[in-house]
C-alpha positions, 0 to 999 in steps of 0.5 A, a space after each residue: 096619341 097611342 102606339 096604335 096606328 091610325 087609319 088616316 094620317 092627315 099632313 098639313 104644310 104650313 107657312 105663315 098661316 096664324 089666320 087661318 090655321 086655327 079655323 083649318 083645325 077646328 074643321 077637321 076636328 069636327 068632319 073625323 068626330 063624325 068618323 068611325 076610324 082613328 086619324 092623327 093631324 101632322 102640321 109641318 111648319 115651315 119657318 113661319 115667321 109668324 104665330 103660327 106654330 103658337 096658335 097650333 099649340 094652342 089647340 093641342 088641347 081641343 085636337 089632341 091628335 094633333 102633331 106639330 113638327 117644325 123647319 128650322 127655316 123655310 125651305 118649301 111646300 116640297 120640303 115640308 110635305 116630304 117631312 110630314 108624309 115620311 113621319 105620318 104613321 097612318 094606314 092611309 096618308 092624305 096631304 092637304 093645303 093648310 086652308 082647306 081649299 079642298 073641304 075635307 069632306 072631299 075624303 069621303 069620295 076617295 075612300 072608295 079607290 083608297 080601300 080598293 086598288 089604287 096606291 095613290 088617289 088625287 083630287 082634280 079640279 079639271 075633270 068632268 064633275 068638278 066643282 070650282 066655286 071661286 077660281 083663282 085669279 086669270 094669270 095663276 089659273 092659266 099658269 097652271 094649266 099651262 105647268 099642267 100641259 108641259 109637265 105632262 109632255 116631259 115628265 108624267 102622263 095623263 095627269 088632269 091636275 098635278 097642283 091640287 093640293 088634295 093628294 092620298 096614298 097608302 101607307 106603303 106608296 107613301 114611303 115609297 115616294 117620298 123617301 126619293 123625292 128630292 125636290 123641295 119647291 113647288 116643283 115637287 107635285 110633278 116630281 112625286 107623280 113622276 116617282 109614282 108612275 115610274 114605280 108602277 104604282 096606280 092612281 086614280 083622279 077624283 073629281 072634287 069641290 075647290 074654291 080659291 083662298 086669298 093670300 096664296 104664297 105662289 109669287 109670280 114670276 118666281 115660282 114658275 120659273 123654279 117650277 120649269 126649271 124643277 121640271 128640267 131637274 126631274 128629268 135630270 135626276 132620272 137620267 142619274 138613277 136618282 129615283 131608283 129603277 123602275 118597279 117591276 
């Protein structure tokens, strides 16, 4: 990497992911050669208790944008997506689950929003023109509109899908949002979306092409039972001042 900072910051969160990364890597190596613009890869490692991070390192040569950070332990999605959005150097940051679920290719139609007016620009899997090539399984699809519909009621509004794991921000929204995210679990999608709108900040959903990838790391019931209680602790942790004033 040089001084310059580059157009595109991308952030991978990454927990025991040494079958796939490699191929997640090569993906993106390949869709941004194509591209007129600078990028760098941000991979945060979360306490993996695999060969990730050495399989990572292994394709520092073939991608040599790439940089890999690391948790002493595993503290959650939240956590190390706040790590690698707080450390991107990118004009524009995009953070994206590490299997690439949403293809990258999906980026192309964000650009548009990016380079006009909107400070945050998410995927969505639930508005008209998406494109769901293979669903998740019955009870986790279900669960998630489910957080989706009550996290709207307490927390955000007019979100179609808070959980899709294909989320873009100015440089400038970036660090506005996540240097007050708190939350590290997978509670922290709801909890940065709230950060943005109390922040006045603007965003635009994009409808994209997802499809499922075995060998999710959501475990039942334990992780919507942290992300109800997660949703109760956003709304505490606005009650203490803790996100700051509203913007404006």
């Amino acid at each position: 990497m040089t001084s310059e900072r580059p157009h595109l910051s991308v952030v991978l969160p990454m927990y025991n992911e040494e079958e796939r990364i490699s191929k997640s890597l090569h993906k993106l190596a390949t869709y941004f050669a194509k591209q007129g613009y600078t990028y760098e890869v941000v991979l945060v490692d979360d306490g993996s208790k695999d060969r990730s991070i050495a399989v990572a390192q292994g394709i520092l040569s073939e991608v040599p944008t790439l940089r890999v950070l690391q948790s002493e332990r595993n503290y959650g999605k939240g956590h190390a997506v706040r790590t690698g959005m707080l450390a991107a150097k990118g004009d524009f940051v995009l953070f994206s689950d590490a299997d690439l679920s949403t293809p990258i290719e999906e980026l192309d139609k964000f650009w548009p929003f990016l380079n006009g007016s909107y400070d945050v620009v998410i995927g969505s899997r639930k508005m008209k023109g998406a494109v769901l090539e293979r669903h998740q399984p019955w009870l986790r699809e279900h669960m998630g509109k489910v957080f989706t519909w009550l996290t709207n009621q307490l927390v955000t509004h007019d979100i179609s899908d808070l959980t899709c794991g294909f989320k873009s921000f100015t440089h400038t929204a970036a660090q506005d949002i996540f240097s007050r995210q708190l939350l590290d679990d997978w509670s922290f999608d709801a909890e940065i979306l709230f950060i943005a709108q109390k922040r006045g900040l603007s965003i635009k959903e994009v409808a994209v092409h997802w499809h499922d990838e075995r060998g999710s790391k959501v475990k039942f019931p334990r992780d919507i039972i942290r992300s109800l209680q997660g949703l109760i602790n956003i709304r505490r942790n606005n009650l203490r001042g803790r996100y700051g004033p509203k913007r404006g």
